[in-house]
C-alpha angles and dihedrals in degrees: 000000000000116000129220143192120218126195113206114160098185104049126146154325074039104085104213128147092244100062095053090096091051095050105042088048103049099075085062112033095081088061079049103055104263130105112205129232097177114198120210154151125269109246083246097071093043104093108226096357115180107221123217119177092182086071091067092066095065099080136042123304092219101045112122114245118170108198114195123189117233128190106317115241096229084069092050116034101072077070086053087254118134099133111135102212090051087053102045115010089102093064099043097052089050094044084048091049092051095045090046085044102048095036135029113249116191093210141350123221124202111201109166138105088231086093096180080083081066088080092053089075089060091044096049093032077067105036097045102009088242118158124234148210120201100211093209098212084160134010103263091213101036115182095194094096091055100042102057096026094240112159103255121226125272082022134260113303093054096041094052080049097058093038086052087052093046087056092058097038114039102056089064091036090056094037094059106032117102088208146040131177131177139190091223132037092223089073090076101045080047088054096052094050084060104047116021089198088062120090108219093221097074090080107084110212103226108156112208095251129182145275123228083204092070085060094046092052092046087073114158086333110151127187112258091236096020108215088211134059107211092175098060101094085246126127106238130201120193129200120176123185142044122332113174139163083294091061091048096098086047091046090045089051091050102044099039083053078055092056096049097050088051081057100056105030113025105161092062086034097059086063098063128099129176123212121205107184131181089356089164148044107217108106126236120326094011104067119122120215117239112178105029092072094049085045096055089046087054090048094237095111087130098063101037126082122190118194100180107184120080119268124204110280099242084057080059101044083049086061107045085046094049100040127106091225134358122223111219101187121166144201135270091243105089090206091064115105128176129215097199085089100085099051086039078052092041092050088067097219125140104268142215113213117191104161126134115275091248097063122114085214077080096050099049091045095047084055089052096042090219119137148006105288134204142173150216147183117182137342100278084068091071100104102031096052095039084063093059088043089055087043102046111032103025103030107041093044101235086134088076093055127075100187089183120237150260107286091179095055094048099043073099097069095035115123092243097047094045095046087050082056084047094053092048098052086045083058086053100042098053080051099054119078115230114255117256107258105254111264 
């Protein structure tokens, strides 16, 4: 049995986007030949971290997780810092060096989107001649922001920062790994463009997918103060998971259909109410609201609710379980590709798709012949698109049928098929030697 370390900052019982990989693989790498020592950060040193005890209960009991405390934020955010990896880099990459340097590990993977751990594969693929696999969640230099001029996250200042620090690091960090993996295949061509020595190929594309298990658990499981009322007579969309400034022209198209449709049948729109829960990732007191804003401009305030800050994941599994109908909207970014839509798929509801036409969401949704699907390319389809949207979801009532979807077709993204895909890049990783750095 190989053995691999996995470093994982965010693990449960912390709910955060990054970990959901980790967790969903580790019921299935031992049948495949690896034995799992995950890394990660103890709940204290996460800012804002929604704890969630159930998820501990997804993997197994016995797997080894060794949990190491960094600065505290409360001693560094009165300075604007709350970066992880500034906090607690430093204790992660001691409490990894002692691990590599008291047991043999075959491989490390580093699966986070606190990309300063990426240059701790060069560093130990020096110091214990371990090979290593970058697990690309997100694109480290993203040229998004700067493309289309949308405010980045963190602002500015820290985002230029981290971009600066990506530029000095990656190139090393891509170079030397023996394996690379992404949620999206635009990460590689990315990749290229930025650096014209690197082949695109070598990033396997291995979305995060979902795990029927996580439903069956949820049982008859209710949020303690549940954000939602199903028992009102109301029809209730739910949407979980991040919106920003990159989801507005989505948003816009949903909620100016919804207008419409109040326009043209007030007496079944009145009944509608949209639900927008844990739509960012600052923590209390820090969230931003996204939909609200863009709710107020369309004039539907009354009938949309925004909670922005995270919830535990089983409270988000309740609602997309319990919802008349789920909203899948995307960004603007056609790289972006969210993993929200396997467990969407998995809680069996009627579903709204608005993505751009480039996303692989609508690829994956079209395989598995679930939801209403739109698309968009660019902002001058708005109208336009918000029209279809009235016509083909509200008016003609397909919002009220779930008509199931294609098993078969989505066996693929299913948490035992994509871990089997892991286990066998990580074969092929520990047999390919790491490239020479370039002189």
């Amino acid at each position: 049995m190989r053995r691999v370390l996995i470093v994982s900052p965010h693990f449960p019982p912390v709910n955060a986007p990054d970990m959901q990989r980790v967790r969903l693989a580790l019921p299935y790498l031992r049948a495949h030949g690896w034995e799992p020592t995950v890394l990660a950060l103890h709940p204290d040193s996460v800012e804002g971290a929604v704890v969630d005890p159930l998820l501990e209960l997804s993997y197994p009991a016995d797997v080894r997780v060794v949990r190491v405390r960094g600065l505290s934020p409360r001693y560094t955010r009165w300075a604007g810092i709350g970066n992880i990896w500034w906090r607690c880099g430093r204790a992660l990459t001691r409490a990894g060096e002692q691990l590599l340097r008291d047991e043999k590990y075959d491989l490390v993977f580093l699966s986070t989107t606190q990309f300063g751990a990426f240059q701790l594969g060069p560093r130990w693929l020096r110091q214990f001649g371990v090979p290593y696999v970058l697990d690309y969640q997100d694109p480290w230099i993203n040229p998004y922001y700067r493309r289309t001029g949308t405010p980045p996250p963190g602002g500015p200042i820290r985002f230029a920062l981290s971009q600066w620090q990506a530029r000095r690091i990656e190139p090393t960090a891509l170079r030397l790994a023996s394996g690379i993996i992404g949620v999206s295949d635009a990460y590689g061509r990315g990749l290229a463009e930025a650096y014209p020595w690197f082949d695109p190929k070598r990033v396997e594309l291995l979305p995060f997918g979902a795990s029927q298990a996580d439903f069956v658990a949820l049982g008859d499981y209710r949020p303690a103060q549940p954000l939602v009322d199903f028992d009102d007579g109301c029809f209730h969309h739910i949407y979980t998971g991040r919106c920003g400034p990159d989801m507005t022209f989505a948003l816009q198209v949903l909620l100016r259909a919804f207008k419409q449709y109040l326009a043209s049948d007030p007496a079944e729109a009145h009944r509608m109410r949209f639900h927008f829960i844990g739509t960012d990732y600052a923590p209390p007191p820090l969230g931003r609201y996204w939909a609200m804003p863009i709710a107020r401009a369309e004039g539907v305030t009354d009938y949309v609710r925004e909670n922005c800050y995270r919830v535990q994941y089983f409270d988000a599994l309740y609602y997309l379980r319990r919802a008349q109908a789920l909203i899948a909207i995307g960004s603007n970014d056609p790289t972006y590709a969210a993993s929200k839509i396997f467990p969407y798929i998995l809680a069996q509801r009627p579903m709204l798709l608005i993505y751009h036409q480039q996303s692989l969401v609508l690829d994956f949704a079209r395989r598995a012949a679930v939801g209403v699907r739109f698309s968009f390319h660019g902002p001058e389809d708005i109208d336009r698109l918000a029209d279809k949207v009235h016509r083909g979801w509200f008016a003609s009532r397909e919002r009220q049928h779930y008509l199931g979807f294609n098993k078969a077709a989505f066996r693929p993204f299913s948490a035992e098929t994509l871990t089997e895909r892991l286990a066998a890049h990580f074969d092929r990783a520990v047999r390919r030697p790491p490239e020479a750095p370039a002189p």
